[in-house]
MARKOL-656247 format. One record per residue: residue in three letters; x, y negated, z negated of N, C-alpha, C in turn. Coordinates in pm, whole numbers, plus 50000, padded with zeros to 5 digits. Atoms other than C-alpha are relative to their C-alpha. Example, Ala and Ser with C-alpha at 12.3 -4.5 7.8 and 13.67 -1.06 7.14 Angstrom:
2
ala500895011950000512305045049220500904988050000 ser499185011950006513675010649286499234989149927 
This chain:
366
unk499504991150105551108424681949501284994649942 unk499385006950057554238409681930499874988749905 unk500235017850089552928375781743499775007049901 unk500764997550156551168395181509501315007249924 unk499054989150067554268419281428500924989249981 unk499505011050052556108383281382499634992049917 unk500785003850117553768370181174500145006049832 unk499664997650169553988395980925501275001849965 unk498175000350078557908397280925500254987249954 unk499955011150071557568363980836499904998149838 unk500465001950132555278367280561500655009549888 unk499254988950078557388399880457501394995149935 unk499185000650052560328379980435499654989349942 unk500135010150083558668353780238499965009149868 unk500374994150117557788379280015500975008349918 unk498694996650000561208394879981500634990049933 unk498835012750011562888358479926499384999049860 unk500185006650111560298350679648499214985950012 unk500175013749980559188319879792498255000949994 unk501664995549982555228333379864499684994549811 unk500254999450111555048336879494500044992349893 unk500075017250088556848306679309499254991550067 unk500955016149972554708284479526498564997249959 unk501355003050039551728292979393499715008549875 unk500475000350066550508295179057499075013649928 unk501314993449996548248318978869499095000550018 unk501465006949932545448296578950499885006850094 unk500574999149852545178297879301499895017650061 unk499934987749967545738341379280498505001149943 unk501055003350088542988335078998499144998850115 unk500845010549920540678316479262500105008250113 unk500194989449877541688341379550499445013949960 unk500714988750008540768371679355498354996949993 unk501284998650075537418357479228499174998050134 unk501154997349864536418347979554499575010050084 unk500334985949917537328382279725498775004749901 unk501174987950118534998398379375498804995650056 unk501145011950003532028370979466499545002150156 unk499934998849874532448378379829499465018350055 unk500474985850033532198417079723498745000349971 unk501165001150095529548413679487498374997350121 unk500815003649920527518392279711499685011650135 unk500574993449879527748417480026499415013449914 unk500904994550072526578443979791498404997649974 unk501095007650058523748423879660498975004450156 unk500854998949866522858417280040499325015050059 unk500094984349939523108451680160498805005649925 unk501094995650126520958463379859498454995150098 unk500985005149990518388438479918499205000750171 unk500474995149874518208443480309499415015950028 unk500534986050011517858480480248498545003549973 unk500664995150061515208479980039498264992150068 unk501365006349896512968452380313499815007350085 unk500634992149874513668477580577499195012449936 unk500754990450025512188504680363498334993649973 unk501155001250018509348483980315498994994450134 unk500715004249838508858474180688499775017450042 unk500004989549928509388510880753498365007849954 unk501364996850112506448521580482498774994450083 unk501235011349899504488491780683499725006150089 unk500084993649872504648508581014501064990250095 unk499575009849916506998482081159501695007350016 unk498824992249976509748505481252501394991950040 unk498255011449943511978480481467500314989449926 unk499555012050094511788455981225500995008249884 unk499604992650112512848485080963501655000950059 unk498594995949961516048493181189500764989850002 unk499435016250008516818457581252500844994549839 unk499575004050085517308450280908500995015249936 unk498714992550066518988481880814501335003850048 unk498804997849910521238484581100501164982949925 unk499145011250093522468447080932500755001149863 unk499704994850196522998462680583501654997349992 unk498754996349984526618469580653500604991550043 unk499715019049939527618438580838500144995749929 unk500205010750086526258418180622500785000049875 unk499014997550099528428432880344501604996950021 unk498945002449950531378430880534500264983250023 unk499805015149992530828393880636500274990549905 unk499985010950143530068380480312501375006449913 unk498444995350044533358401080183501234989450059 unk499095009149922535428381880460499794985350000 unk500235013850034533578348680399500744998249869 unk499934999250079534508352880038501954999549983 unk498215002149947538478358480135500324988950130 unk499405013349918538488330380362499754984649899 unk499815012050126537478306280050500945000549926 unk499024999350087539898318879849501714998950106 unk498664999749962543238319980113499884984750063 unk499935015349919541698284480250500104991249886 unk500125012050104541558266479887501024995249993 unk499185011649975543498233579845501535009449896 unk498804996550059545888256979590500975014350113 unk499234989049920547058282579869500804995050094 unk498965001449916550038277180101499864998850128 unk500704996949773549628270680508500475015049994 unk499394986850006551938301780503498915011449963 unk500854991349994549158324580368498914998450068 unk500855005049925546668304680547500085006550137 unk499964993349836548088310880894500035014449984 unk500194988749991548408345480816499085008250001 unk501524990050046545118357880662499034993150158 unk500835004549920543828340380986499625007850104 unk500504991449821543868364981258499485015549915 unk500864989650072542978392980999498684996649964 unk501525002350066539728376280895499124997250135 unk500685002249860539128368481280499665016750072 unk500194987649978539368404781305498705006949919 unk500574996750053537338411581073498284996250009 unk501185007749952534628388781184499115009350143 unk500234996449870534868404181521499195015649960 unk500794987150031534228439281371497964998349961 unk501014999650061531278427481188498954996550102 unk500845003749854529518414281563499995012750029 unk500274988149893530168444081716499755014149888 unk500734989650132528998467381424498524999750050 unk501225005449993526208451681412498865006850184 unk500344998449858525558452781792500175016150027 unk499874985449955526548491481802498655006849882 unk501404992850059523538496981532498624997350072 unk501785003649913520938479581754500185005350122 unk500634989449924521388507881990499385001550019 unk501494991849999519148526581884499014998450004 unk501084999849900516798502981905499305000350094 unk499854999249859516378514482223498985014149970 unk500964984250045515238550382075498624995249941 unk501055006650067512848535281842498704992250116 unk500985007649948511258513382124499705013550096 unk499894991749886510958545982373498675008049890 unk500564994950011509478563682072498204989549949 unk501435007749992506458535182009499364995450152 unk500764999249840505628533782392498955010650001 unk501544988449986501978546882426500105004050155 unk499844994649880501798573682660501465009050037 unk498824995249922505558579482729500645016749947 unk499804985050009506928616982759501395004149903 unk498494999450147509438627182412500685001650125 unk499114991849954510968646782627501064993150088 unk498825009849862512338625582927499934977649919 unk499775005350081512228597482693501215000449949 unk498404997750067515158612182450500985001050097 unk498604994449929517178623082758500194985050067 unk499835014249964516858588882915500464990649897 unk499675005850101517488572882577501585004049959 unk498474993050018520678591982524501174997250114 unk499095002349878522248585282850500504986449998 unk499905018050030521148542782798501084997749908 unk499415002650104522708546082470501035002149982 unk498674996949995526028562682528500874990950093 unk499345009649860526738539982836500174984549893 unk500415018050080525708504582598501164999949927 unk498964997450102527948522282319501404999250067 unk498584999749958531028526382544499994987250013 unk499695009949999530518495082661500584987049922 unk499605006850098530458478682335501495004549959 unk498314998550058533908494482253501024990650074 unk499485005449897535158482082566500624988049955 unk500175013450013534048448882514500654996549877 unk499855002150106535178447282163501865005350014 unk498374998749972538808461482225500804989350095 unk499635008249937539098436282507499934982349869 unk500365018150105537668403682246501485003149918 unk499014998050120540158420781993501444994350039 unk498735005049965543108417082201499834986250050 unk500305016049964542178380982343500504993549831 unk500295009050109541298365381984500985003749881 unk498894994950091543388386881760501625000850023 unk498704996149942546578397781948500444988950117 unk499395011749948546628364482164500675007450152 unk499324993249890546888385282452499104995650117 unk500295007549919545778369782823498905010550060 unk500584991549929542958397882910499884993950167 unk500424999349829542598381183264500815001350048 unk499154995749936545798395083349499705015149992 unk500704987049982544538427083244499115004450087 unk501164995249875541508426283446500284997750116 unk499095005449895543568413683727500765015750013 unk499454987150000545938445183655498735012750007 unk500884985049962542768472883639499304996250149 unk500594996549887540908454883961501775005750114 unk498914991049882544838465284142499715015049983 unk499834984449973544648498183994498365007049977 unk500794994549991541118502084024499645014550122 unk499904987749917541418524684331501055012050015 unk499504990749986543748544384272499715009649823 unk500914994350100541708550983953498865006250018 unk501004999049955538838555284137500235014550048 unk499654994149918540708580684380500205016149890 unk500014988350086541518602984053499105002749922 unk500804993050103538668603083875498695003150156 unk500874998849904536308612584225499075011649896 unk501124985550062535068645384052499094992649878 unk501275006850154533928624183688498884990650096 unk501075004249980532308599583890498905009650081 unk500804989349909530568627584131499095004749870 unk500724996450117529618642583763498794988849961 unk500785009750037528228608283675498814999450056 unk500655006049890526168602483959498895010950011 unk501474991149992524588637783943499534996249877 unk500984998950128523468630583592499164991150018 unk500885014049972521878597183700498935008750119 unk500404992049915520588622483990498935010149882 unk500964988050042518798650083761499424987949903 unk500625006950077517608618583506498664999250141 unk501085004049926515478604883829499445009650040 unk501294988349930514318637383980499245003949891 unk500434996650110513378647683641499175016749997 unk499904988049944513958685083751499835008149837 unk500044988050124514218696983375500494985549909 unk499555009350123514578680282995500655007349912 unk499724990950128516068686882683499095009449949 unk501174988450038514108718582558499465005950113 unk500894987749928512828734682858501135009850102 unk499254989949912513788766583024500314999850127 unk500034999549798515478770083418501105006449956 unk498924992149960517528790783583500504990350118 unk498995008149875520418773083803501195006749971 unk497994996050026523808783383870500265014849982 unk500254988050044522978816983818499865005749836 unk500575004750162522108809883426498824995450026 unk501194997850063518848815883258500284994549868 unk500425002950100518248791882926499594986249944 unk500255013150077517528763682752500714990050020 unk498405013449991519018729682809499554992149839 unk499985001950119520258720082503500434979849991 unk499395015049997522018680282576500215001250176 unk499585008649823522388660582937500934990549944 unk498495008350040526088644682922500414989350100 unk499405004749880527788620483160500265007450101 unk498964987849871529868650083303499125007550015 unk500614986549989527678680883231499085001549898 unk501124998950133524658695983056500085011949976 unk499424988550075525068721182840498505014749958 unk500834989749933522768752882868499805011649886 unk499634989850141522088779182558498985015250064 unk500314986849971521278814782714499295008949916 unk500874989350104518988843282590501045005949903 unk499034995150086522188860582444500644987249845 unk499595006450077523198828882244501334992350033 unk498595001449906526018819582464499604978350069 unk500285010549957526478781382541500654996150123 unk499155010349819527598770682918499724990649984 unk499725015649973528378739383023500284996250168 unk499794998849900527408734683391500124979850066 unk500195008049937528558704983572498544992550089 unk501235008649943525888679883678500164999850131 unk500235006649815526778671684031499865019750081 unk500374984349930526458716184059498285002649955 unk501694995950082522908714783880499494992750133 unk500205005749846522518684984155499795002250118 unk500064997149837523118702184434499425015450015 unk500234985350008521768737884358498504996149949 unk501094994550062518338749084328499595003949839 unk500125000550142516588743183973498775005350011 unk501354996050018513848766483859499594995449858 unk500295005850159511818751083556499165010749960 unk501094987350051510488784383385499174988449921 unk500905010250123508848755983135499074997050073 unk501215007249942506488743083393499155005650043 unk501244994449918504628771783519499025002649890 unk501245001050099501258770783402499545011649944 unk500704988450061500678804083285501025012750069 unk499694990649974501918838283294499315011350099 unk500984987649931501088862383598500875015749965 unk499684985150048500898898883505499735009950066 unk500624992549910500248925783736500475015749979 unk499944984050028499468964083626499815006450126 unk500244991649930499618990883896499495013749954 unk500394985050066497589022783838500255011650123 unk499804988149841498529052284102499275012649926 unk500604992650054495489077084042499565010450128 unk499584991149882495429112684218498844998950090 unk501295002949872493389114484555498885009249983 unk500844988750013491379144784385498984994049974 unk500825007650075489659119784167498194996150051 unk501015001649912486129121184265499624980050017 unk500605015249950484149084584367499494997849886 unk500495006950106482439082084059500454997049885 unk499334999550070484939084583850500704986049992 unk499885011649954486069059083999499404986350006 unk500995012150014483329031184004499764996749889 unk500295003350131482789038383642501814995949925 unk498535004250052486849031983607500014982449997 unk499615013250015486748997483748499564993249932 unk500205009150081484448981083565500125003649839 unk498885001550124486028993883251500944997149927 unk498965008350030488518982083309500224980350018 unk500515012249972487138949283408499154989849853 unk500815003450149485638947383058501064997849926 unk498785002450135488808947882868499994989450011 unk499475016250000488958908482957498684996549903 unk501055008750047485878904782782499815001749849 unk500134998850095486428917082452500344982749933 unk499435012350093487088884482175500844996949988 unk498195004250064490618891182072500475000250162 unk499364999549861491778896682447499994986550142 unk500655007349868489618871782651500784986649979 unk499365015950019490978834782504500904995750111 unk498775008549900494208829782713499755005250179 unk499954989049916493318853082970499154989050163 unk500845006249910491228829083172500394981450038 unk499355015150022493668794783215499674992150168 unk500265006049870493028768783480501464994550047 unk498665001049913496028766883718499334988550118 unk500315014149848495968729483977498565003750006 unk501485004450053492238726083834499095011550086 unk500924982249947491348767083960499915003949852 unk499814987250135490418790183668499935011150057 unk499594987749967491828820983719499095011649912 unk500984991750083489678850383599501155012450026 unk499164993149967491418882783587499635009650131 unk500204992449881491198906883850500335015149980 unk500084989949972490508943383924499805008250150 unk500214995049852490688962384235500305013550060 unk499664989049956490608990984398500754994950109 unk499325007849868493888979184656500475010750098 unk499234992249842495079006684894499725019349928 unk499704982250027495399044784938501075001950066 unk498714992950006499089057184922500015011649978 unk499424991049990500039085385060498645013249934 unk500714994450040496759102484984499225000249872 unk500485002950135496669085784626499294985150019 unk500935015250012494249055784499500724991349923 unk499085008450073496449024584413499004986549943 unk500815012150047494309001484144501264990949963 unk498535011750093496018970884013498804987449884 unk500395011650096495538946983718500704989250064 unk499175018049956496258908783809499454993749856 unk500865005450087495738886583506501164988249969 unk498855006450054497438855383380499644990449860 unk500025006050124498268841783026500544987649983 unk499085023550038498658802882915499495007049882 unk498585008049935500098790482763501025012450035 unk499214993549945503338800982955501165004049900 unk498965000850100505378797782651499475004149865 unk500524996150100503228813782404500715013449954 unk498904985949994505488840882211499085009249926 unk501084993150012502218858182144499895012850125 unk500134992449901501968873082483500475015350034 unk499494990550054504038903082404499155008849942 unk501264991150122501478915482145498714999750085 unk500985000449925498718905582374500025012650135 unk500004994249916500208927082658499495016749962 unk500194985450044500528955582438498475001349971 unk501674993850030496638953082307499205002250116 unk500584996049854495928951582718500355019350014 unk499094984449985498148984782729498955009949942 unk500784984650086495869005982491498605001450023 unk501134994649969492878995382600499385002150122 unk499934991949891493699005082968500015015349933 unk499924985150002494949039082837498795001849910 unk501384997250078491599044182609499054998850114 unk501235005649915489259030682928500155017450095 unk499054988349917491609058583111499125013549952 unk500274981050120490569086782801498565000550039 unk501245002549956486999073582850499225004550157 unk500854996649871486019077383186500805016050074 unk499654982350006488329111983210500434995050174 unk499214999049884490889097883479501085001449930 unk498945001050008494579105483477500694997350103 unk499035007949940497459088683601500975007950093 unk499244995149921499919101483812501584996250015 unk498775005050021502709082083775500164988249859 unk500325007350129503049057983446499764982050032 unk501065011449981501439024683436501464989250014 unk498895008049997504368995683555499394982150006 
């Protein structure tokens, strides 16, 4: 930092004295602007013209080729800008004096344009996850997001370290020399982030839950909305967003409401003990029929670990002198927001089967 902050008091007091300016000509400002315009012009041009191949690889079906070239767009503008100002501050009419100067700015500038570049071909990482035949969106994106944030830091890393080496003339292997001393007592204060880390690498492999599906952990019920380094963030029936540490999701019991295969439903009927027997026989299979109507029957019959579940009717116990029937029945999908309306058209045509065969209830239907 110092060199560079000597560098430009140099060039500041050249520019102060006067001397920058009588030494060179209108020409050679001439010849430095036209090259920066030409240097402009041209990364324009490029950018344009790369844009408009990835839209036609993308049109093609050739997606990574499409990102490839558009993730370059920007670069490539930048490069040919900085190529374009290194012809013009290097021509035989410019001064060493501006020479050495524009030198560690255009090395900077170079450097940006690598690691640009390299921070857009991320994503090809997403792109290749989503053309894999077979592979699951779901644990896909969350695995893709985790790769990609880790690559991305890295690239900063890496690119703040080149910067100071090549730009600022600074000795990084005294640096890395200085972080492996204070690596442990870095280590020692960040115990909890890495513990965080480690569960997230922990719930990626068990693959306990994804982005989009419902569980209860932690004593929270909702949606996981993002998986972070530290923590994944959780969006509740109310609308409410938590943010539960990973290495507590880790170590606590995860229920995945998303995975159960179907909805079980179970009606209780409590009907009085007066009720004669036949009343009775002609109850159950009335009620055994409601599964069979058209609009009712579809979901009603889902195969759970390669069983199909049919619904069920039963005459199950005598309480307390009363007859306890029960409905069992279960609805797939588990996530169908139909089921609601479905329950209720079960509801009416229990109480109608009820009006029909001339039983009443005794306590209300739960």
């Amino acid at each position: 930092m110092a060199i560079l902050i000597a560098d430009i008091t140099s060039v500041s007091d050249l520019l102060r004295s006067g001397h920058l300016v009588s030494e060179h000509d209108w020409q050679a400002w001439l010849v430095l602007l036209l090259a920066a315009v030409a240097g402009l012009m041209a990364g324009r041009l490029a950018a344009w013209a790369l844009r408009r191949l990835a839209e036609r690889n993308a049109a093609g079906g050739h997606a990574s080729r499409a990102h490839i070239l558009q993730g370059l767009a920007g670069p490539a503008a930048l490069a040919l800008l900085a190529v374009g100002l290194e012809l013009g501050v290097t021509s035989p009419w410019m001064s060493p004096a501006v020479h050495d100067f524009a030198l560690k700015p255009l090395r900077l500038l170079y450097l940006i344009v690598i690691y640009w570049y390299a921070y857009n071909l991320v994503d090809l990482i997403e792109v290749a996850a989503r053309l894999r035949p077979g592979a699951d969106p779901a644990l896909s994106r969350q695995i893709v997001l985790f790769v990609s944030r880790s690559l991305r830091l890295l690239l900063v890393v890496m690119a703040a370290l080149n910067v100071a080496q090549a730009v600022f003339e600074q000795n990084i292997s005294t640096w890395l020399a200085g972080l492996g001393i204070a690596g442990l007592a870095v280590s020692l204060a960040a115990q909890d982030s890495l513990k965080q880390f480690f569960g997230s690498i922990s719930i990626l492999l068990d693959r306990s839950f994804r982005i989009g599906e419902e569980v209860i952990s932690c004593g929270y019920h909702g949606t996981i909305e993002d998986i972070g380094f530290r923590s994944t963030k959780l969006r509740t029936g109310d609308g409410h967003l938590v943010t539960i540490p990973n290495a507590n999701l880790a170590g606590n019991p995860i229920e995945n409401v998303s995975r159960r295969p179907a909805l079980c439903r179970v009606v209780t009927l409590l009907v009085a003990g007066q009720t004669p027997e036949e009343k009775l026989r002609d109850l159950l299979p009335a009620l055994q029929g409601i599964f069979d109507r058209e609009d009712l029957r579809g979901p009603v019959r889902p195969v759970v670990q390669k069983v199909v579940c049919p619904p069920q009717v039963r005459f199950e116990d005598i309480q307390g002198g009363d007859f306890r029937l029960s409905i069992t029945y279960w609805y797939a999908p588990a996530t169908d927001p139909d089921y609601a309306a479905h329950a209720e058209r079960v509801n009416l045509q229990i109480v109608a089967a009820l009006e029909r065969v001339g039983v009443t209830l005794i306590q209300p239907v739960r």
